[in-house]
N, C-alpha and C positions, 0 to 999 in steps of 0.2 A: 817368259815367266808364266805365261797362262795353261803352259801346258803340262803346270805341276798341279793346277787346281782337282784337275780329274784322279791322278795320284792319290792327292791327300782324302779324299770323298772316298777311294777305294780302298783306303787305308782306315776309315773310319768305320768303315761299312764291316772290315773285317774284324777292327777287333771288337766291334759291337758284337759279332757273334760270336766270337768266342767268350765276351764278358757274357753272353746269355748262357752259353754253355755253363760256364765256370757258374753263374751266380743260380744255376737252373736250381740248384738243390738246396740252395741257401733261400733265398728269398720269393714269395710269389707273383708268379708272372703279373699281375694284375697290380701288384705293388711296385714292381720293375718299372712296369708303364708310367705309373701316376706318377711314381716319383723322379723319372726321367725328364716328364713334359713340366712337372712344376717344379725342378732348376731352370731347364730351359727357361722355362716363362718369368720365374725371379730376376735372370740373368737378360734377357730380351725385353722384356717390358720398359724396361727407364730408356733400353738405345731406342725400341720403336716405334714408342706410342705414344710420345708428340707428331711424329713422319706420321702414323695411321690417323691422328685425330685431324691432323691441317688435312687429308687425303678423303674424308669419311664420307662427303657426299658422292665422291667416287666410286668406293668402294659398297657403299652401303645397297646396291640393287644386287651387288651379285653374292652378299652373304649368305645366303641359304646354299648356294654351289660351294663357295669356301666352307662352309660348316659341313657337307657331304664329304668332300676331299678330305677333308682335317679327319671325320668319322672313320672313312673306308683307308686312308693312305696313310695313318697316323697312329690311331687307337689300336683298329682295328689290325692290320698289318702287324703293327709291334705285340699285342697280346697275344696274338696266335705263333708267332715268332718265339717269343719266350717260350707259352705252351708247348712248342715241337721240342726246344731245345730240354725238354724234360726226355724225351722219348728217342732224339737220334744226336747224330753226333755232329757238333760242329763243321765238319767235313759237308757232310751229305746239306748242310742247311746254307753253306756255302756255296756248294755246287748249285744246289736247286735257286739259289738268289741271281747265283748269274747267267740265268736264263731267263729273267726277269724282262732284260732289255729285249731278246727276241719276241717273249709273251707278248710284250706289248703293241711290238709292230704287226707283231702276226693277230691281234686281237684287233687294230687297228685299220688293217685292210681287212679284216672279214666283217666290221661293223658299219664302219666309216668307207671303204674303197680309197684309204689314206696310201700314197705311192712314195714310199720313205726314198732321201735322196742317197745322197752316195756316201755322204760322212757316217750316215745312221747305219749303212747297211754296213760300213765297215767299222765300228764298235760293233753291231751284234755278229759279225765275225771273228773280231779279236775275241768275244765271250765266250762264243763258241770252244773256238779253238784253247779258250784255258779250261775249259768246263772238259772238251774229248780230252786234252792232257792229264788232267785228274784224274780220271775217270781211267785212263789208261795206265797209268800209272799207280793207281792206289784202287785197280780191278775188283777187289775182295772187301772190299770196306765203301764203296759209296752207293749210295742212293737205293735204300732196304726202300720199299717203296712204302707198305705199312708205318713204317717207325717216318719216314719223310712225308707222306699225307698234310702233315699240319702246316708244314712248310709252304709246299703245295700250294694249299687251302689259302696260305696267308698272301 
């Protein structure tokens, strides 16, 4: 069964950008966000904030790294995400996310000398290989490099 978890995450991931696509012209990015994180947080606060309060001497040295992540991997990320999707197309914000998992390994030994094992190198192969399939497949329509910038960027 655990190996639907990653499915449904990739299932989520997707129609998240197509709801950005769809909702690009309707509502603003920056209102997209706010009001994403504060269901979430109406909806997570009662399950986890007895668990974070018995936990808080715990957690409590390393909130300034949690409040950076949450800034750069949350806010930030999804504002700029919505932003592209004013400018390219669902396709192209697709492609450029799943490359995501290679960015990071490859960002991770050029920073860190991080030596990914064998499970990692093969997710950012399976990505690959769906990103060249796109990509070869729908030749004429992905990744305007201009119009994908924000993608990029996010």
């Amino acid at each position: 069964m655990n190996w639907l978890f990653p499915l449904v995450a990739v299932a989520i991931w997707a129609g998240n950008t197509v709801v950005s696509k769809a909702a690009a012209g309707v509502i603003d990015p920056a209102a997209i966000s706010f009001y994403r994180w504060l269901i979430a947080g109406l909806i997570l606060t009662p399950v986890m904030a007895p668990k974070l309060w018995r936990q808080r001497q715990a957690i409590w040295p390393y909130w300034p790294k949690f409040a950076v992540l949450a800034l750069l991997g949350m806010v930030l990320y999804q504002c700029l995400a919505y932003f592209a999707a004013h400018t390219t197309t669902a396709t192209n914000m697709g492609v450029i996310c799943a490359l995501i998992p290679l960015l990071g390994l490859v960002l991770n030994w050029a920073f860190f000398r991080f030596r990914p094992n064998g499970r990692a190198m093969l997710g950012v192969g399976l990505s690959l290989l769906g990103v060249l399939y796109i990509c070869s497949v729908k030749a004429s329509q992905v990744v305007y490099w201009p119009e994908g910038l924000t993608v990029v960027m996010a």
